[in-house]
GUTIDREN-285297 format. One record per residue: z, x, y of N, C-alpha, C, O, CB in turn; residue number from 1. Coordinates in nm, 2 decimals. Each point is the difference from the previous one (the first is absolute). Glycine has a CB too. Example, Ala and Ser with C-alpha at 12.3 -4.5 7.8 and 13.67 -1.06 7.14 Angstrom:
# GUTIDREN-285297
    n_z    n_x    n_y   ca_z   ca_x   ca_y    c_z    c_x    c_y    o_z    o_x    o_y   cb_z   cb_x   cb_y bamar
   0.78   1.32  -0.57   0.00  -0.09   0.12   0.00   0.09   0.12   0.07   0.10   0.00   0.05  -0.29  -0.12     1
  -0.19   0.15   0.23   0.00   0.09   0.11   0.08  -0.08   0.11   0.01   0.05   0.11  -0.23   0.07  -0.17     2
***
This chain:
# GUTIDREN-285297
    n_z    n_x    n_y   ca_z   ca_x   ca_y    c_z    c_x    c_y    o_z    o_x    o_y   cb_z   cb_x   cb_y bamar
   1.95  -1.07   1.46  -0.07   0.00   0.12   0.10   0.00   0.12  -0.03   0.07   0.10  -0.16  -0.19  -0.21     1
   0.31   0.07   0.11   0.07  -0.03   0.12   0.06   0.12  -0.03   0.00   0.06   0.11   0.03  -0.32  -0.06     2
   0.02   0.34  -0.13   0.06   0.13   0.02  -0.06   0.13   0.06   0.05   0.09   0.06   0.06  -0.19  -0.22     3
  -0.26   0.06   0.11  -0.12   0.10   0.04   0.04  -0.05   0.15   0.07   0.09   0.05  -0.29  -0.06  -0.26     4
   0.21  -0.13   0.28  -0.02  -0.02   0.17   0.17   0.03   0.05   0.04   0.01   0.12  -0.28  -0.23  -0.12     5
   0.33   0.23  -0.11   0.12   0.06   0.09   0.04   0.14   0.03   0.10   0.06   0.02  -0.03  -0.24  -0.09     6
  -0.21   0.22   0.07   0.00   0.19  -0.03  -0.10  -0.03   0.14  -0.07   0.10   0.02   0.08   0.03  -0.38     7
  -0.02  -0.22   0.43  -0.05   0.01   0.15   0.08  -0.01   0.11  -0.06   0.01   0.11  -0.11  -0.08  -0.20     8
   0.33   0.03   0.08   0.09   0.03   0.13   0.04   0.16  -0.09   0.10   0.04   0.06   0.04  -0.35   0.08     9
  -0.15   0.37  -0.20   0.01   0.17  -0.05  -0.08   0.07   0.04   0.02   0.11   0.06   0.04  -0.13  -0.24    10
  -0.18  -0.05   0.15  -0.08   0.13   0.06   0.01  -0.04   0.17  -0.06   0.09   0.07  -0.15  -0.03  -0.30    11
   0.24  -0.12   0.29   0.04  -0.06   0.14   0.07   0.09   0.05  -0.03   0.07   0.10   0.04  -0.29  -0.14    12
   0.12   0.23  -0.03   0.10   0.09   0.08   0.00   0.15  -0.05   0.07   0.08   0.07   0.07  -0.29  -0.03    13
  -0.20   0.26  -0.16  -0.02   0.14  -0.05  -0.12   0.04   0.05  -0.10  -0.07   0.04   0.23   0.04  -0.25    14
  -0.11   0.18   0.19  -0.14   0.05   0.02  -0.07  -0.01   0.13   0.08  -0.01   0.09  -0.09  -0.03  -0.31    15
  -0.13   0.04   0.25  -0.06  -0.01   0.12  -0.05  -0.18   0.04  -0.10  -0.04   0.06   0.01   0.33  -0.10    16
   0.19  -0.37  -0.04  -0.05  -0.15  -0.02  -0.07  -0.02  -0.07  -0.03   0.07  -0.09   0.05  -0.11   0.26    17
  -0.09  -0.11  -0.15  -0.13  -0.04  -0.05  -0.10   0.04   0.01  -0.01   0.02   0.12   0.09  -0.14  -0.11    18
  -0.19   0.16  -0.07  -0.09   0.02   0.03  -0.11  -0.06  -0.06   0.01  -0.07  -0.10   0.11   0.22   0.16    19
  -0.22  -0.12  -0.01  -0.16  -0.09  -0.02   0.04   0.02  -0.19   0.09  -0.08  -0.04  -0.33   0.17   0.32    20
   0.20  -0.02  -0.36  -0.02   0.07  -0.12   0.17  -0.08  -0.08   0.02  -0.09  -0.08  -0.20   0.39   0.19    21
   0.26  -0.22  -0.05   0.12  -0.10  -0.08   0.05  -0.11   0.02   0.08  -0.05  -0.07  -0.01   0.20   0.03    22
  -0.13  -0.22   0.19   0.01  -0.11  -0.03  -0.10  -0.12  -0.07   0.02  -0.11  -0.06   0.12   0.21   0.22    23
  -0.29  -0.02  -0.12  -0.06  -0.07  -0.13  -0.01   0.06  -0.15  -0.10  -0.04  -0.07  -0.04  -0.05   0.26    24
   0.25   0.19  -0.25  -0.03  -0.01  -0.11   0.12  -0.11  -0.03  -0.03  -0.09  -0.08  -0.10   0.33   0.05    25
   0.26  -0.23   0.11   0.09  -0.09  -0.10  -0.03  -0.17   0.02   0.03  -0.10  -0.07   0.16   0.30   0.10    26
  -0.29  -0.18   0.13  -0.05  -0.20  -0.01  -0.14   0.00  -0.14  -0.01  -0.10  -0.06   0.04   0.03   0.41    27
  -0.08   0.16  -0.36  -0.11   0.03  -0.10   0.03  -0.08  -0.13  -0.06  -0.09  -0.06   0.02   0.33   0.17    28
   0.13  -0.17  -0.13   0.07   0.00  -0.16   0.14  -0.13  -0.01   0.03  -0.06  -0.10  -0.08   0.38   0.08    29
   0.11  -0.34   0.15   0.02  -0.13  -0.01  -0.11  -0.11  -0.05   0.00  -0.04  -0.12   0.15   0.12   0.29    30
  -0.25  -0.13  -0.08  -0.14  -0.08   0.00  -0.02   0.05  -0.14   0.03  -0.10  -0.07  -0.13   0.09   0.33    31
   0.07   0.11  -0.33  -0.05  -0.03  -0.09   0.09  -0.06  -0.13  -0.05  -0.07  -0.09  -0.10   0.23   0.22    32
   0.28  -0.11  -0.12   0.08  -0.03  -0.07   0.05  -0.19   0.00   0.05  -0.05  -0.09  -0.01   0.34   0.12    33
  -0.06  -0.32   0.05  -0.02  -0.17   0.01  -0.14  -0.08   0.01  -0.03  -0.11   0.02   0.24   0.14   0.09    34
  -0.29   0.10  -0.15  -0.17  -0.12  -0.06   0.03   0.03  -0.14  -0.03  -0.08  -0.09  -0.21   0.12   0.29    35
   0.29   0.09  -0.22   0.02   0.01  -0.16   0.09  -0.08  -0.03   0.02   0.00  -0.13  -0.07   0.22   0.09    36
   0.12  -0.29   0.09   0.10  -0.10  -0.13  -0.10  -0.08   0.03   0.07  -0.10  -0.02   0.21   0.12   0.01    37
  -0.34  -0.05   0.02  -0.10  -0.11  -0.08  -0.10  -0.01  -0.08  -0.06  -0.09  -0.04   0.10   0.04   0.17    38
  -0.04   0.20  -0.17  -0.09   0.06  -0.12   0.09   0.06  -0.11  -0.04   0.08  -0.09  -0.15  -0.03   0.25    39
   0.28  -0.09  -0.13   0.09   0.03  -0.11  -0.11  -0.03  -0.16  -0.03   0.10  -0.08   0.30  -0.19   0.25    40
  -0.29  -0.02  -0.19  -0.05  -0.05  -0.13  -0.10   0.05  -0.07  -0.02  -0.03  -0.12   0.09  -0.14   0.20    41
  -0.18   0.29  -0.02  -0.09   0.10   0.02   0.01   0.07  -0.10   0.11   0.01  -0.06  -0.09   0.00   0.26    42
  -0.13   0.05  -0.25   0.02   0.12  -0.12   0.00   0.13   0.05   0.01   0.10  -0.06  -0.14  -0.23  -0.10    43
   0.11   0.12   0.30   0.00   0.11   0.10   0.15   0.00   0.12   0.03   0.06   0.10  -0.33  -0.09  -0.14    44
   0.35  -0.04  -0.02   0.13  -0.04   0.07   0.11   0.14  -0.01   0.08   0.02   0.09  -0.12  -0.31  -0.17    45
   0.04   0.36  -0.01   0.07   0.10  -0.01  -0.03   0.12   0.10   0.06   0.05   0.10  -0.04  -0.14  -0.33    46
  -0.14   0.12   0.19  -0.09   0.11   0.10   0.04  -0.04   0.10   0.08   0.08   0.05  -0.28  -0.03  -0.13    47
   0.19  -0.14   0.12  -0.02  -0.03   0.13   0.14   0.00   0.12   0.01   0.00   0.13  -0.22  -0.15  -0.27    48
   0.30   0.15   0.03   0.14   0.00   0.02   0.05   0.13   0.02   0.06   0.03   0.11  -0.03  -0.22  -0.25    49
  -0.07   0.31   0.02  -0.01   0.09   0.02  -0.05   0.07   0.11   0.07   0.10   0.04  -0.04  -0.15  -0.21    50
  -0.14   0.03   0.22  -0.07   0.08   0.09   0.07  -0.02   0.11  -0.01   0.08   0.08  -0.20  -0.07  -0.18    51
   0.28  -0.13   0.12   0.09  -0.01   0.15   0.10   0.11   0.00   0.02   0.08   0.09  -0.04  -0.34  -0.07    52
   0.08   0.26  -0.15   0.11   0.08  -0.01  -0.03   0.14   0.02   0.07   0.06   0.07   0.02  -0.21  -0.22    53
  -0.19   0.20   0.10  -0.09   0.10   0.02   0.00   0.05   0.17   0.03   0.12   0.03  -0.18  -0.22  -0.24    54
   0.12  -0.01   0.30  -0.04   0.02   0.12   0.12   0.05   0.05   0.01   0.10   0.06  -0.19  -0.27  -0.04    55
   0.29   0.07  -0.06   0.16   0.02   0.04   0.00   0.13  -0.01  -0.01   0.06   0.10   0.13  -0.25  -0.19    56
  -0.11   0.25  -0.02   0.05   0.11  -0.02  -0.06   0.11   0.05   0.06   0.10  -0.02   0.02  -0.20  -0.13    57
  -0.23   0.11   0.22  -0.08   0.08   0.07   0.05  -0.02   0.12  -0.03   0.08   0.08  -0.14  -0.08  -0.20    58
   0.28  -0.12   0.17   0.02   0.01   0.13   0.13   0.09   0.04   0.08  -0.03   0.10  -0.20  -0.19  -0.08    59
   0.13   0.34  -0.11   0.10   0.09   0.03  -0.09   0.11   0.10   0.05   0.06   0.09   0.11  -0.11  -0.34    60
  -0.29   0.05   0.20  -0.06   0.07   0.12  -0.03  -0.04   0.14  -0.06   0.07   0.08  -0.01   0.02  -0.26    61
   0.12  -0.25   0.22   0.00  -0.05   0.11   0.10   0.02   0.10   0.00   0.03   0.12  -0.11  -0.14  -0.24    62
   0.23   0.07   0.01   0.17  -0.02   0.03   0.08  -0.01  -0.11  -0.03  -0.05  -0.11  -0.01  -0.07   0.31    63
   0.18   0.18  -0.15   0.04   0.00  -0.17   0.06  -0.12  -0.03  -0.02  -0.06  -0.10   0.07   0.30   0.06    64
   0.03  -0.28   0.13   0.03  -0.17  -0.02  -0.09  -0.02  -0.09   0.03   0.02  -0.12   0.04  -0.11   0.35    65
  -0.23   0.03  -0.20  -0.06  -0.11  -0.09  -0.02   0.12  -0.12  -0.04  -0.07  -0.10  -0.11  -0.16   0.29    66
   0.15   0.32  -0.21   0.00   0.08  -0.15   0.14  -0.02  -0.05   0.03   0.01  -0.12  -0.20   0.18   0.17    67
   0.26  -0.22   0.06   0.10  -0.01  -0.13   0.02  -0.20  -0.05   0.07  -0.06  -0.09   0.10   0.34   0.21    68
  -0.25  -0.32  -0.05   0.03  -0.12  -0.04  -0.12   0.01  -0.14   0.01  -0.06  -0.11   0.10  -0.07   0.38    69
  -0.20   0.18  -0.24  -0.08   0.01  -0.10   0.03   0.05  -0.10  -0.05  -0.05  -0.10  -0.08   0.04   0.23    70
   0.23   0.12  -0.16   0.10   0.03  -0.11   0.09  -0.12  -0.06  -0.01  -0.04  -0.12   0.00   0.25   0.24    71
   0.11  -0.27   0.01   0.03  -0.10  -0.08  -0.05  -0.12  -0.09   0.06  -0.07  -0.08   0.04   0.16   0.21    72
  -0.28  -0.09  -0.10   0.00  -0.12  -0.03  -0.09   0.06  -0.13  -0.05  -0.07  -0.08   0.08  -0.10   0.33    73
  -0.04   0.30  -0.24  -0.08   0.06  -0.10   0.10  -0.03  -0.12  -0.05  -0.05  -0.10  -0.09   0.26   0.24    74
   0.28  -0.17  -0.14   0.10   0.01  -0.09   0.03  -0.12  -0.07   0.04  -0.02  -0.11   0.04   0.18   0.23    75
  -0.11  -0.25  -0.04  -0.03  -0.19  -0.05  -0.15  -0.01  -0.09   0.01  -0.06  -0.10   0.11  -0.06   0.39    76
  -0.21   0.16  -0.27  -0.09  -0.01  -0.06   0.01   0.07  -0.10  -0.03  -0.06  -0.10  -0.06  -0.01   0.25    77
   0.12   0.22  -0.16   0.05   0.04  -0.13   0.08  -0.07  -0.12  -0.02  -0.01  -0.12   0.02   0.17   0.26    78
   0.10  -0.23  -0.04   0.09  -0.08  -0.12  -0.06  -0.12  -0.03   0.02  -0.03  -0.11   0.19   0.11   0.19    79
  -0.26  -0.15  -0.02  -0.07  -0.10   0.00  -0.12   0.02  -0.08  -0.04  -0.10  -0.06   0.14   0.04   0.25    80
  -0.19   0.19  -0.19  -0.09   0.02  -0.12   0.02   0.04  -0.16  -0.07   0.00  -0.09  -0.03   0.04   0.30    81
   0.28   0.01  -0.19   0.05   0.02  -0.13   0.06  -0.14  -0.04  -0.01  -0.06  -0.11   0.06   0.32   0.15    82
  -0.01  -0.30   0.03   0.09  -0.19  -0.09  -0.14  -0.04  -0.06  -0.01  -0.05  -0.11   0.24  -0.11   0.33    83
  -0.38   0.18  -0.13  -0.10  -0.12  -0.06  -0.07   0.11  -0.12  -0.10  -0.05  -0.05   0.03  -0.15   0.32    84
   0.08   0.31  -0.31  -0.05   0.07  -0.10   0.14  -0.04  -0.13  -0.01   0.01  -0.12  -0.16   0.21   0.30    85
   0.24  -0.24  -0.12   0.13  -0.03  -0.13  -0.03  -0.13  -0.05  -0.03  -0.03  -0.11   0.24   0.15   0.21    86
  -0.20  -0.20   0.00  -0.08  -0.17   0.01  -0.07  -0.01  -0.11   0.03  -0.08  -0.09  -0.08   0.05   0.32    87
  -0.08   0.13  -0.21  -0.11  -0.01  -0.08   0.03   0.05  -0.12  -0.03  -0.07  -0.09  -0.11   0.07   0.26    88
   0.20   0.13  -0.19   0.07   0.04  -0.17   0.06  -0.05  -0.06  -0.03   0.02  -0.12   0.05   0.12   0.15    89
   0.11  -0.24  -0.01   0.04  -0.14  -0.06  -0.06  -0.13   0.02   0.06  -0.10  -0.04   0.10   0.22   0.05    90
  -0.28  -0.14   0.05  -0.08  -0.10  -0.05  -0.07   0.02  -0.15   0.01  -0.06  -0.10  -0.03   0.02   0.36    91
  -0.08   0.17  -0.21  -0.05   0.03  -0.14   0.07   0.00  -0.19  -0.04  -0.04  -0.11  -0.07   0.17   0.34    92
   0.27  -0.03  -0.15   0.08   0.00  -0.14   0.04  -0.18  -0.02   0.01  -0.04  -0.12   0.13   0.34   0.17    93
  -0.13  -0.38   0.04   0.06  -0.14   0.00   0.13  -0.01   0.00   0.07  -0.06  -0.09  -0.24   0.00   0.00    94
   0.21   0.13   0.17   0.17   0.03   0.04   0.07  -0.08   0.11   0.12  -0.01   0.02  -0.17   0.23  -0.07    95
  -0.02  -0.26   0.08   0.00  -0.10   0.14   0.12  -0.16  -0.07  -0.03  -0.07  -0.10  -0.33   0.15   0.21    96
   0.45  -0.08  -0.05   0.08  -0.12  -0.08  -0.11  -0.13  -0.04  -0.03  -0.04  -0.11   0.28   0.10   0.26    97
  -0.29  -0.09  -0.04  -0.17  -0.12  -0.06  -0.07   0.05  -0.09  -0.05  -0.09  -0.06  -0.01   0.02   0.26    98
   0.03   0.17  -0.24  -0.06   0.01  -0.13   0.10   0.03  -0.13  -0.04   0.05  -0.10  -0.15   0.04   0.25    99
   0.31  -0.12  -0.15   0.03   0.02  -0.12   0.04  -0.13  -0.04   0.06  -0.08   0.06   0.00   0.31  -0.03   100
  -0.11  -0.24  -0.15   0.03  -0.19  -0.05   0.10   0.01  -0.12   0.03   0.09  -0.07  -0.31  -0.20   0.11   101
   0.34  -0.04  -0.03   0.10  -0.03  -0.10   0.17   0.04   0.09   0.10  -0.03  -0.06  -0.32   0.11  -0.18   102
   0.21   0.01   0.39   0.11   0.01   0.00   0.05  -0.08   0.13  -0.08  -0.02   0.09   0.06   0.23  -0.23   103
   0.13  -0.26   0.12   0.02  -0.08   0.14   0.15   0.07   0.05   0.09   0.05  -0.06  -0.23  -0.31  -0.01   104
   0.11   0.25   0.21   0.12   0.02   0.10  -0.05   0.19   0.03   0.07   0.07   0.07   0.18  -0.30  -0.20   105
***
Protein backbone atom coordinates (compact mmCIF):
# COMPACT_ATOMS: atom_id res chain seq x y z
CA UNK A 1 0.00 0.00 0.00
CA UNK A 2 2.57 2.65 0.95
CA UNK A 3 4.53 1.99 -2.28
CA UNK A 4 1.28 2.16 -4.37
CA UNK A 5 0.88 5.96 -2.66
CA UNK A 6 4.61 6.73 -3.46
CA UNK A 7 3.85 6.58 -7.15
CA UNK A 8 1.80 9.98 -6.17
CA UNK A 9 4.86 12.70 -5.81
CA UNK A 10 5.59 10.71 -9.73
CA UNK A 11 2.76 11.20 -11.13
CA UNK A 12 3.16 14.93 -9.47
CA UNK A 13 6.12 15.80 -11.23
CA UNK A 14 5.77 13.56 -14.61
CA UNK A 15 3.42 13.87 -17.20
CA UNK A 16 0.38 16.37 -17.07
CA UNK A 17 0.32 15.78 -12.96
CA UNK A 18 -2.34 14.43 -10.96
CA UNK A 19 -5.25 13.94 -12.13
CA UNK A 20 -8.94 13.28 -11.11
CA UNK A 21 -8.71 9.31 -12.75
CA UNK A 22 -4.92 8.69 -11.53
CA UNK A 23 -5.23 10.06 -8.63
CA UNK A 24 -8.24 8.17 -7.68
CA UNK A 25 -7.08 5.10 -9.19
CA UNK A 26 -3.77 4.96 -7.12
CA UNK A 27 -5.90 6.37 -3.75
CA UNK A 28 -8.57 3.63 -5.03
CA UNK A 29 -6.29 0.73 -4.88
CA UNK A 30 -4.35 2.03 -1.99
CA UNK A 31 -7.96 2.02 0.23
CA UNK A 32 -8.60 -1.01 -1.01
CA UNK A 33 -5.49 -2.65 -0.44
CA UNK A 34 -5.62 -1.80 3.42
CA UNK A 35 -9.43 -3.05 3.91
CA UNK A 36 -8.06 -6.17 2.29
CA UNK A 37 -5.47 -6.97 4.86
CA UNK A 38 -8.11 -7.70 6.97
CA UNK A 39 -9.59 -10.25 4.88
CA UNK A 40 -6.72 -11.89 4.45
CA UNK A 41 -8.26 -15.12 6.31
CA UNK A 42 -11.10 -15.29 3.45
CA UNK A 43 -11.61 -18.09 0.97
CA UNK A 44 -11.93 -15.19 -1.33
CA UNK A 45 -8.85 -13.53 -0.12
CA UNK A 46 -6.82 -14.42 -3.13
CA UNK A 47 -9.29 -13.02 -5.82
CA UNK A 48 -9.56 -10.41 -4.20
CA UNK A 49 -5.84 -9.70 -4.02
CA UNK A 50 -5.61 -10.42 -7.50
CA UNK A 51 -8.13 -8.23 -8.87
CA UNK A 52 -6.24 -5.22 -7.27
CA UNK A 53 -3.26 -6.32 -9.04
CA UNK A 54 -5.39 -6.55 -12.06
CA UNK A 55 -6.47 -2.84 -11.62
CA UNK A 56 -2.64 -2.03 -11.17
CA UNK A 57 -1.78 -3.25 -14.14
CA UNK A 58 -4.73 -1.64 -16.21
CA UNK A 59 -3.31 1.53 -14.86
CA UNK A 60 -0.81 1.55 -17.73
CA UNK A 61 -3.66 2.98 -19.69
CA UNK A 62 -3.88 5.82 -17.18
CA UNK A 63 -0.05 6.47 -16.61
CA UNK A 64 2.78 4.40 -16.94
CA UNK A 65 4.29 5.01 -13.63
CA UNK A 66 1.28 3.14 -11.79
CA UNK A 67 1.53 0.25 -14.72
CA UNK A 68 4.83 -0.05 -13.97
CA UNK A 69 4.41 -0.36 -10.47
CA UNK A 70 1.75 -2.74 -11.23
CA UNK A 71 4.35 -4.81 -13.06
CA UNK A 72 6.46 -4.80 -10.18
CA UNK A 73 4.11 -5.90 -7.90
CA UNK A 74 2.70 -8.30 -10.51
CA UNK A 75 6.31 -10.03 -10.49
CA UNK A 76 5.93 -10.42 -6.57
CA UNK A 77 2.80 -12.12 -6.90
CA UNK A 78 4.01 -14.40 -9.49
CA UNK A 79 6.77 -15.44 -7.15
CA UNK A 80 4.80 -15.45 -4.38
CA UNK A 81 2.09 -17.65 -6.17
CA UNK A 82 4.94 -20.09 -7.18
CA UNK A 83 6.73 -20.56 -3.37
CA UNK A 84 2.79 -21.27 -2.18
CA UNK A 85 2.10 -23.96 -5.10
CA UNK A 86 5.65 -25.59 -4.09
CA UNK A 87 4.43 -25.15 -0.36
CA UNK A 88 1.60 -27.10 -1.26
CA UNK A 89 3.62 -30.03 -3.44
CA UNK A 90 5.80 -30.79 -0.48
CA UNK A 91 3.16 -30.76 1.92
CA UNK A 92 1.26 -33.36 0.03
CA UNK A 93 4.70 -35.53 -0.85
CA UNK A 94 5.52 -34.74 3.19
CA UNK A 95 8.79 -33.22 2.50
CA UNK A 96 8.36 -30.45 4.72
CA UNK A 97 11.26 -31.09 7.59
CA UNK A 98 7.97 -31.29 10.22
CA UNK A 99 6.73 -34.05 8.53
CA UNK A 100 9.50 -36.27 8.46
CA UNK A 101 9.71 -38.39 11.77
CA UNK A 102 12.44 -40.24 13.53
CA UNK A 103 14.98 -37.52 12.30
CA UNK A 104 16.37 -34.85 14.47
CA UNK A 105 18.50 -31.75 13.82
Amino acid sequence: MIVVLLTLPILAQLGGGITWLSGGLVLGSALAMFLGAGLQGRSWAMTYNLAIQVVLLLGFFVDLSIGFVGVLFGGVWAYLLHLRGDMRRRIEKGQLPSQRSGQIG
